[in-house]
LUMDREN-390900 format. One record per atom (N, C-alpha, C): residue number from 1; x, y, z; residue in one letter; atom name. Coordinates in steps of 0.05 Angstrom, whole numbers, plus 32768, in hexadecimal, padded with zeros to 4 digits. Example, Ala and Ser with C-alpha at 12.3 -4.5 7.8 and 13.67 -1.06 7.14 Angstrom:
residues 2
num,east,north,up,residu,atome
1,8108,7F8E,809C,A,N;
1,80F6,7FA6,809C,A,CA;
1,8108,7FBE,809C,A,C;
2,8101,7FD3,808E,S,N;
2,8111,7FEB,808F,S,CA;
2,8102,8001,809D,S,C;
***
This chain:
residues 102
num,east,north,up,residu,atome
1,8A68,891E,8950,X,N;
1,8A75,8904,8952,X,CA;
1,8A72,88F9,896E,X,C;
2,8A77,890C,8983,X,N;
2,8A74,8906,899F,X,CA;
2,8A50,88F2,89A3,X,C;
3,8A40,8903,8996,X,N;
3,8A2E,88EF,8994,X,CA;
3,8A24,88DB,898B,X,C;
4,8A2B,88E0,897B,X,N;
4,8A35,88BE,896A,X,CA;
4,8A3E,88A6,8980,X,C;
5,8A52,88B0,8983,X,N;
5,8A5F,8893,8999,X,CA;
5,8A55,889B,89B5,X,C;
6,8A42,88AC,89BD,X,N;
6,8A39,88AF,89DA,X,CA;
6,8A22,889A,89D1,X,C;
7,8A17,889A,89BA,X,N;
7,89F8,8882,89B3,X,CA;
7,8A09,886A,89B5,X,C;
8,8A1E,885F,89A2,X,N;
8,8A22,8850,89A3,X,CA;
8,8A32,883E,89BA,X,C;
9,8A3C,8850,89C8,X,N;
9,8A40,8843,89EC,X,CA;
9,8A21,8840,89F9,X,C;
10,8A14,884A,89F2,X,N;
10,89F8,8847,8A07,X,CA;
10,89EF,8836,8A03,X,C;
11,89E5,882C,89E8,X,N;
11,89E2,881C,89D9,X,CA;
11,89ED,8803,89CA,X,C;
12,8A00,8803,89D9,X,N;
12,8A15,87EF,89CA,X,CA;
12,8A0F,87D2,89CE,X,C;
13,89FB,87CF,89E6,X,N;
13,89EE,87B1,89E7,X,CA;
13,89DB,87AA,89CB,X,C;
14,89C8,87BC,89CE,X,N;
14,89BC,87B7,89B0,X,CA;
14,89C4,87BD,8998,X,C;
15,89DA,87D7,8991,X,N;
15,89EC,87CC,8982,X,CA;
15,89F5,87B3,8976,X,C;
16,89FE,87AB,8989,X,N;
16,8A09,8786,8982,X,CA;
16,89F4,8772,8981,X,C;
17,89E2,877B,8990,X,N;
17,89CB,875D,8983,X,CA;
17,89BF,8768,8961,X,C;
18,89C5,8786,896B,X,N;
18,89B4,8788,8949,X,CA;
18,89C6,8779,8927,X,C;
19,89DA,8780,8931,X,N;
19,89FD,8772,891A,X,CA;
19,8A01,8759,892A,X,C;
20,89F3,874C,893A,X,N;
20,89F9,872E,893D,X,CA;
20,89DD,8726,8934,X,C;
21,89C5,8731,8929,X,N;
21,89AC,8723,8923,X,CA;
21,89AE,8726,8907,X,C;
22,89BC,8735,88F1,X,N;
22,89C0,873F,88DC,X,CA;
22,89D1,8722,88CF,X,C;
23,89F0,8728,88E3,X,N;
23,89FA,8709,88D9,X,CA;
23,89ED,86EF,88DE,X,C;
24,89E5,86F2,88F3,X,N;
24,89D2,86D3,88F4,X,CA;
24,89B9,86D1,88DB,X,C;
25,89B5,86EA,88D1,X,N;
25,899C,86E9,88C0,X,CA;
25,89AA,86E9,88AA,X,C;
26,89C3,86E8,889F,X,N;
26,89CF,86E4,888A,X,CA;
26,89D0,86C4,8884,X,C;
27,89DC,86C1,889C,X,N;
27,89E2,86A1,8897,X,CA;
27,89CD,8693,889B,X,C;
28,89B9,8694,88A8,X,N;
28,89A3,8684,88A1,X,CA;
28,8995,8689,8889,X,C;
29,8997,8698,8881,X,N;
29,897B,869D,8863,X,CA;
29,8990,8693,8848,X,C;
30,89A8,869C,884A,X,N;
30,89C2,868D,8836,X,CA;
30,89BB,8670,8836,X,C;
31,89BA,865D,8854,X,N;
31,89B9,8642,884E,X,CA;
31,899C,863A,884D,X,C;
32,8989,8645,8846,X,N;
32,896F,8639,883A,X,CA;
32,896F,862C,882B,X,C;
33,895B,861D,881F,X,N;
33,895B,8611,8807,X,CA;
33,8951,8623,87F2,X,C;
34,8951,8615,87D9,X,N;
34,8940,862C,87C1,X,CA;
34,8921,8622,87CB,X,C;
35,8919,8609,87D5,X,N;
35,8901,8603,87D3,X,CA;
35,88F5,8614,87E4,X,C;
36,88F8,8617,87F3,X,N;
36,88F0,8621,8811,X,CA;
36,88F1,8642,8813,X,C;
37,88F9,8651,87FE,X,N;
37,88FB,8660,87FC,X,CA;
37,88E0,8677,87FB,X,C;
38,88C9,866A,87E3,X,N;
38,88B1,866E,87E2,X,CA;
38,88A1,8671,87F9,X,C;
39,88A1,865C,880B,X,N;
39,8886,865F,8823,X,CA;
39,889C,867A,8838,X,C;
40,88B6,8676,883A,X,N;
40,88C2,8696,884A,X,CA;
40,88BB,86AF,8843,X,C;
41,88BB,86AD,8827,X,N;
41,88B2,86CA,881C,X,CA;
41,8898,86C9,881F,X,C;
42,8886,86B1,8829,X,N;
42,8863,86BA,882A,X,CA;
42,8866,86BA,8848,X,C;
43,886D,86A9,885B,X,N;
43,886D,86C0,8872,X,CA;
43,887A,86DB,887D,X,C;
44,8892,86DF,886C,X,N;
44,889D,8703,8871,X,CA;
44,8884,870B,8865,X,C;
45,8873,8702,8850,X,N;
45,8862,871B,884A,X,CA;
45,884E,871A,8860,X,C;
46,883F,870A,8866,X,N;
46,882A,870B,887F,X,CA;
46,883E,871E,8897,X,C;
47,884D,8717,8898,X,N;
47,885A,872F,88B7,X,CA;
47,885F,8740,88AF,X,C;
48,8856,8753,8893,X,N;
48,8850,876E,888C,X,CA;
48,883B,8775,888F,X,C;
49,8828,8763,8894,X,N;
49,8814,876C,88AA,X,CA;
49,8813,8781,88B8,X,C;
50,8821,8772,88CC,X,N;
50,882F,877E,88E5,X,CA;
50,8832,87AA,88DD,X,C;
51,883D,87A5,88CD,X,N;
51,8848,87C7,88BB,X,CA;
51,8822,87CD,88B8,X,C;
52,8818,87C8,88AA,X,N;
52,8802,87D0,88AB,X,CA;
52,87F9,87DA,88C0,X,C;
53,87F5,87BF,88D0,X,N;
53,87E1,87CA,88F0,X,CA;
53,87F2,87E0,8904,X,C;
54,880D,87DD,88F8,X,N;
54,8818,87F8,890B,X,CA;
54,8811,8811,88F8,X,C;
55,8807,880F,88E0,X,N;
55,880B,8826,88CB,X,CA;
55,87ED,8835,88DC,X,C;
56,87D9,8822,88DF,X,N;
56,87BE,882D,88E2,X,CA;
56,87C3,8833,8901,X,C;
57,87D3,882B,890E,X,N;
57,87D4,8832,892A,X,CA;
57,87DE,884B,8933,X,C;
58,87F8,8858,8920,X,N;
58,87FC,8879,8921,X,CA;
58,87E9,8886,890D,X,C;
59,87E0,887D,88F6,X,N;
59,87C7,8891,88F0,X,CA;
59,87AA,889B,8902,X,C;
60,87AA,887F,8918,X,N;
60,8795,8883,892B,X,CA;
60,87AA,889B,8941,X,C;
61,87BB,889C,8945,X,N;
61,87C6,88B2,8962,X,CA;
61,87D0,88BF,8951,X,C;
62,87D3,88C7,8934,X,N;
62,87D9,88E7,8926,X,CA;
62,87CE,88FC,8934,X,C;
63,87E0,890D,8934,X,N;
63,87DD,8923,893F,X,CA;
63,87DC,8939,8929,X,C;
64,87E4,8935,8914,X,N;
64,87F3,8949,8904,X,CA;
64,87EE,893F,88E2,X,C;
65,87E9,894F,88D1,X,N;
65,87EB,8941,88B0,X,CA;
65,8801,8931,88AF,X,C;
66,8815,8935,88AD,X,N;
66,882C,892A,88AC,X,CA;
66,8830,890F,88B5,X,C;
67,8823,8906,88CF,X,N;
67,8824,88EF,88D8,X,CA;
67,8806,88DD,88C7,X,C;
68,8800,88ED,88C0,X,N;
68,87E2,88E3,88BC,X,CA;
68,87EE,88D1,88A0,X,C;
69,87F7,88E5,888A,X,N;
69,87FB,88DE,8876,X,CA;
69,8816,88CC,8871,X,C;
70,882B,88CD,8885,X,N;
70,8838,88B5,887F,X,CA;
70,882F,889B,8895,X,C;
71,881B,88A5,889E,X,N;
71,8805,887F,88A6,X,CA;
71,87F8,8872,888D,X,C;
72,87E9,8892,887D,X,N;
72,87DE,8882,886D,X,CA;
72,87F3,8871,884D,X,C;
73,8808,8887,8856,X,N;
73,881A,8883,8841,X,CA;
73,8827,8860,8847,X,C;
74,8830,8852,8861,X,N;
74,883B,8844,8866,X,CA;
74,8821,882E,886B,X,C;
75,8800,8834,8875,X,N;
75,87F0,881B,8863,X,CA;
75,87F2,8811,8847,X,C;
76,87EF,882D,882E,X,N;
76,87F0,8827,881B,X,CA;
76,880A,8817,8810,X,C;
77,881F,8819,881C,X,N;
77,882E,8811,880F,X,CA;
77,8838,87F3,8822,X,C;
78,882F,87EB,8834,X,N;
78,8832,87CF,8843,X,CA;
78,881F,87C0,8832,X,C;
79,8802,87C9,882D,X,N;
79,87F1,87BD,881D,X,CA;
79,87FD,87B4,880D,X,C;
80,8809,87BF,87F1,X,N;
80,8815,87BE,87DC,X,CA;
80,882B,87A4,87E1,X,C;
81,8837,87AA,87F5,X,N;
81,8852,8798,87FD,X,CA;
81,8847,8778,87FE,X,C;
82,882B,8776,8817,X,N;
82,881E,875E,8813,X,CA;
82,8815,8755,8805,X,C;
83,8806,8760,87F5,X,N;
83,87F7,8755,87DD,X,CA;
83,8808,8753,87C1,X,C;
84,881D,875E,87C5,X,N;
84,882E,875D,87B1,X,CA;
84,883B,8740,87B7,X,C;
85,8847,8736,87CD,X,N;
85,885A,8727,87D6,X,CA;
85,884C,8707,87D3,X,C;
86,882B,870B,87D6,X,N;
86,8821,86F4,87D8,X,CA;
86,881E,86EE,87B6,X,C;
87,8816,8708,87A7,X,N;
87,8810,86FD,8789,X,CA;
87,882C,86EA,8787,X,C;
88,883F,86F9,878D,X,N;
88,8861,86F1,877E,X,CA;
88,8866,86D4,878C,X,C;
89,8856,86CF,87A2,X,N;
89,8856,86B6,87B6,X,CA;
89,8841,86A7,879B,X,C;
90,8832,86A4,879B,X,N;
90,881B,8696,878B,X,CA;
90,882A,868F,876D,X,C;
91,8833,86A6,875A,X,N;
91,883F,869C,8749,X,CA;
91,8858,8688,874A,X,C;
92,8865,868E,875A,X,N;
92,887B,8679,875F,X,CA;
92,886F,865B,876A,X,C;
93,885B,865E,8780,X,N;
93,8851,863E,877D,X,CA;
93,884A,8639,8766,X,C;
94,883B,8641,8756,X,N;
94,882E,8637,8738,X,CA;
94,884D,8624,8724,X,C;
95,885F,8632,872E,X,N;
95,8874,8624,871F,X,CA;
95,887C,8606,872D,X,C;
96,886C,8601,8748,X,N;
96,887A,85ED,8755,X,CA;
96,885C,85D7,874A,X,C;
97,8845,85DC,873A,X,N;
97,8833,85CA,8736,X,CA;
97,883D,85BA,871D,X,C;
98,8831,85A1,8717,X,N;
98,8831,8592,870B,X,CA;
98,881B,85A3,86F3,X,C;
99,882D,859B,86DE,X,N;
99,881A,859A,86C6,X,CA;
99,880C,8586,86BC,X,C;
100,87E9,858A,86B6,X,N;
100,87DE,8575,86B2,X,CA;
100,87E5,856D,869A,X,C;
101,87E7,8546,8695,X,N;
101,87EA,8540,867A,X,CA;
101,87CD,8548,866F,X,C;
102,87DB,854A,8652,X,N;
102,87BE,854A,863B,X,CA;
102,87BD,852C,8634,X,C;
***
């Protein structure tokens, strides 16, 4: 327990920005619109990117199986995350097109 609250005194500056960026990130994503909703979820998926190129960046300084395989484990599965996020992005615009008359 002692260390418990020895982290959280040391740390207690970023503590509080981390539970003051959480509520600020509540209340902004709450007052979105529905419309606007679509192009946010296509750029969170592009800044899973980001997860990727750090995934291939500890499989390049692995030292050990272990690290190796949850790099490759955390490409394969950022991949998935992007490519998944943009299909589910794509189908949801399709609902915002006009249907052609016959």
């Amino acid at each position: 327990m002692e260390a418990i609250l020895l982290f959280a005194y040391t740390y207690k500056d970023a503590i509080f920005i981390i539970i003051l960026s959480i509520f600020l990130g509540i209340e902004v994503i709450s007052h979105v619109p529905a419309v606007l909703h679509t192009p946010l979820m296509s750029g969170a998926n592009a800044i899973h990117g980001v997860v990727i190129i750090g995934a291939i960046i500890v499989m390049g300084h692995a030292e050990d199986t272990l690290a190796l395989i949850l790099g490759f484990l955390a490409v394969v599965l950022g991949t998935l995350n992007v490519v998944g996020g943009f299909v589910v992005t794509d189908r949801m615009l399709e609902m915002f097109k006009k249907k052609p008359k016959k």
